[in-house]
N, C-alpha and C positions, 0 to 999 in steps of 0.2 A: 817853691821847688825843693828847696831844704825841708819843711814839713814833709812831701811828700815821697821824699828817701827814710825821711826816717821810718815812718809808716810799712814803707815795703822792708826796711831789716829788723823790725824787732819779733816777727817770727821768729824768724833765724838765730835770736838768743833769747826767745821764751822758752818756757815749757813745751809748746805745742811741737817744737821741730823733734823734740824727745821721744815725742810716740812712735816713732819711725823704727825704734830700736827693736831686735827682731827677737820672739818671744824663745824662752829654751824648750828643746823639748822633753818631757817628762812622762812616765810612767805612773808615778804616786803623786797623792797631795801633798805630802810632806805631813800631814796630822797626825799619823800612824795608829789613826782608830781601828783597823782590822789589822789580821797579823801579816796578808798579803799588800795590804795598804804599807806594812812597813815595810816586807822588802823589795817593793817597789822605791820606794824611797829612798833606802839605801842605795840602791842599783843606781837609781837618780844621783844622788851625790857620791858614787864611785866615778862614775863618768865624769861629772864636773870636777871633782877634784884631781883628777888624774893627768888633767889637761893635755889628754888626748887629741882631742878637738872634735870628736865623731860623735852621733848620737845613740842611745841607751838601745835603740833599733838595730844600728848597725852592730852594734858589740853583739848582741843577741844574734845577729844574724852570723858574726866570724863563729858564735859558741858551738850554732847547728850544722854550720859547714864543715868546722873540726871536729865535731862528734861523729860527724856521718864518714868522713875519711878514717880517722882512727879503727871507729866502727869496721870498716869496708876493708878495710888492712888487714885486720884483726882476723875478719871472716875468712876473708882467700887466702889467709896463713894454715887456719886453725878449722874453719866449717864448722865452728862450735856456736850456739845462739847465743848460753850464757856470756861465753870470753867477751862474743860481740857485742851485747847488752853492758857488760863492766866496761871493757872501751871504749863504747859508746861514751858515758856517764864520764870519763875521764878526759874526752877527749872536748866533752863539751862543758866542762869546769875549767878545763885550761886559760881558754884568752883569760877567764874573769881572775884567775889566780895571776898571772901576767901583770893585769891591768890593775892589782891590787899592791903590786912589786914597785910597777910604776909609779903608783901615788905615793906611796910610803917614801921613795926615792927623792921624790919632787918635793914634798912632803919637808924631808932633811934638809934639802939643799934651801926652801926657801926659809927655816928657822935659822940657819947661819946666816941669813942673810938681814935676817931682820935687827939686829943690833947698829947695824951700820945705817943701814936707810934709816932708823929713828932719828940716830945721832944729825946725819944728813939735812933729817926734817926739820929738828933744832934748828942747827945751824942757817938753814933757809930762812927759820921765821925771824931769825936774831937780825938779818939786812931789812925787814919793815916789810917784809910781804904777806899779802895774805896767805891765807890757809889755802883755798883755790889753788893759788901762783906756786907756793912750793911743794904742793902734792904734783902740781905739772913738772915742776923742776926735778924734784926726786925721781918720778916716772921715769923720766929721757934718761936719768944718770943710772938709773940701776938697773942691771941684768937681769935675764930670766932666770928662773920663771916670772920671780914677784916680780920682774920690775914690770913681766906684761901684764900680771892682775891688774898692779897702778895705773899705767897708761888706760887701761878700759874704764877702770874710775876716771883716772881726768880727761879721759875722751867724752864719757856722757855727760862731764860737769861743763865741757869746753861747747857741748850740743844741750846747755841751758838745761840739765838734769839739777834738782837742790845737789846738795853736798850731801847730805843724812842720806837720801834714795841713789846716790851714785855709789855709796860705801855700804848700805844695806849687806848686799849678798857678796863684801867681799871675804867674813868671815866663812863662809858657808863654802865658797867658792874654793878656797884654801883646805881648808880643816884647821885654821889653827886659831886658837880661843885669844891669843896676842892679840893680833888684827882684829878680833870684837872687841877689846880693848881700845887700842889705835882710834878704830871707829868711832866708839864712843866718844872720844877725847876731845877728836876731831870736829866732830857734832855739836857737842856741849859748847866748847869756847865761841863756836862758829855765833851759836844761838847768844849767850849769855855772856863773851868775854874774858877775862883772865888772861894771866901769865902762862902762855902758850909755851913757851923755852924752857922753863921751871919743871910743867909736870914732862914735854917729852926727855930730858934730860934725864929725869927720875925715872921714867918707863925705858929708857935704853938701859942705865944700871940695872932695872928690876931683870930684863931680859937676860943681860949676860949674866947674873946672876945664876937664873935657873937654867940658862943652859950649860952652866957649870956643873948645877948641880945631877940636870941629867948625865952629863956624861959620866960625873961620879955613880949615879943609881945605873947604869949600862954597863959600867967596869964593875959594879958589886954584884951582880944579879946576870953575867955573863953566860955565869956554868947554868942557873937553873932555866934560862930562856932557852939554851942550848938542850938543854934535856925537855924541857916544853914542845921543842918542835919537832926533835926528836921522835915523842911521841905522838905525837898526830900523823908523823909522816912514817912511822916504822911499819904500826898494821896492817893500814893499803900495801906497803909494800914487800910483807911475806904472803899476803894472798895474792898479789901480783906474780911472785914466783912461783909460787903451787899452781897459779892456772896454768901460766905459760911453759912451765916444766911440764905439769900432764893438761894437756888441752878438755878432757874429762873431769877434772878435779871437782871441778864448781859443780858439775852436773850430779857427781855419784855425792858428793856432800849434801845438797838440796834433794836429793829422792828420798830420805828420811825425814822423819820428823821433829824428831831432835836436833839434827844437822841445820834443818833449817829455822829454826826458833832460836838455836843460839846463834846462828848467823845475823839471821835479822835483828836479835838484841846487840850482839858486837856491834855492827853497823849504826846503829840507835845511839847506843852509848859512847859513840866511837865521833859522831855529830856534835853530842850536848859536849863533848868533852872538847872536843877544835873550837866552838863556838866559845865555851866559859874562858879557855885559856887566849883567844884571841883578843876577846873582851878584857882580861885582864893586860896583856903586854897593850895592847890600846891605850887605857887609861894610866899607865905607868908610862909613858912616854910622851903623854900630851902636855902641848905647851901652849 
């Protein structure tokens, strides 16, 4: 009888009960061998990092509903195609600028949080538990956002996932290169052993460290991220008052040739230029 209980539960803390877990859904491959393959990708990991909870469909789907209403507003104000066409395009970059606020928010809120939950971790493995037992333990204790990232890891390890494949995509899932860290950490001792208390000890210090030091690089670099955004967001918006002022603007400016060549360059140049400066305040705030 005993045999034959055990038999029917080791399903239920193998591998196999893991397959159950419901795949995400995605746009790109994440390889970003084409240049649409990459912003598909990206668009992929806005959505996941943003923790939303909706899919990379529906976001797409709020952008053409807002483009079409902006759009539609626009029109029965103005009867102008161009104005329609600019609010269109504005109205359907919104959610993703939104949902871009949101991560970045989420983003802050879970690096303050991570010096604590290290320490936490510590302290968990220093009573003799496993790495498992105080990844579940820290999960319950810590708040969101991270603490629901962690609970999803120790959900999938408590539904017989390894360790290494439950913390996989928890860096990716975040945005923060810390927790690829953590992961590793986490993995390694799992696999090979060591003084587990030692090195997270030494990665909580490492953390507050640099989140020291960012706030010092954020207070030094205040006025020119301030003039950064500044300029991304000035241009759109003195063509935004030329339309709206003469509802004709856009129209008599694009009946030329010149008018419209340097339009389309401004706009061109006006891209590469939000894109370089975004890519840089990115990398100057990653932790």
């Amino acid at each position: 009888m005993s045999a034959s209980t055990s038999s029917w539960q080791s399903p239920a803390t193998g591998t196999e009960f893991s397959g159950i877990l419901k795949e995400q859904e995605t746009f790109g491959t994440g390889r970003g061998d084409t240049a649409s393959d990459q912003i598909n990708s990206w668009f992929d990991e806005l959505m996941l990092q943003s923790g939303l909870g909706i899919s990379p469909s529906m976001l797409l789907a709020l952008c053409v509903c807002s483009g079409i209403t902006l759009g539609g507003l626009v029109f029965v104000i103005q009867e102008n195609l161009l104005t329609t066409a600019f609010a269109m395009l504005i109205g359907f970059i919104l959610p993703v600028i939104v949902t871009m606020i949101i991560r970045t928010r989420r983003q802050d809120k879970m690096t303050r949080q991570l010096p604590d939950m290290v320490e936490q971790l510590a302290r968990a493995a220093k009573t003799g538990r496993s790495v498992e037992q105080s990844l579940a333990m820290v999960a319950a204790d810590t708040q969101d956002p991270l603490g629901g990232e962690l609970k999803l890891a120790a959900g999938r390890v408590e539904m017989g996932m390894p360790l290494k494949d439950a913390l996989r995509d928890l860096p990716d899932r975040t945005g923060l290169e810390t927790l690829r860290l953590l992961s590793t950490t986490l993995t390694v001792q799992q696999q090979t052993g060591g003084d587990i208390v030692t090195v997270l000890e030494r990665l909580s210090r490492t953390v507050r460290d640099r989140l020291m030091f960012q706030g010092r690089l954020r207070a030094a670099t205040a006025a020119s991220r301030a003039t950064a955004i500044l300029m991304i967001v000035l241009p759109p918006a003195v063509l935004a008052f030329f339309v709206f002022r003469k509802p004709t603007y856009l129209t008599e400016l694009m009946a030329s040739s010149w008018g419209r060549n340097t339009t389309l360059l401004a706009i061109g140049l006006e891209i590469i230029g939000a894109l370089w400066i975004m890519q840089i305040l990115k990398n100057s705030e990653r932790i």
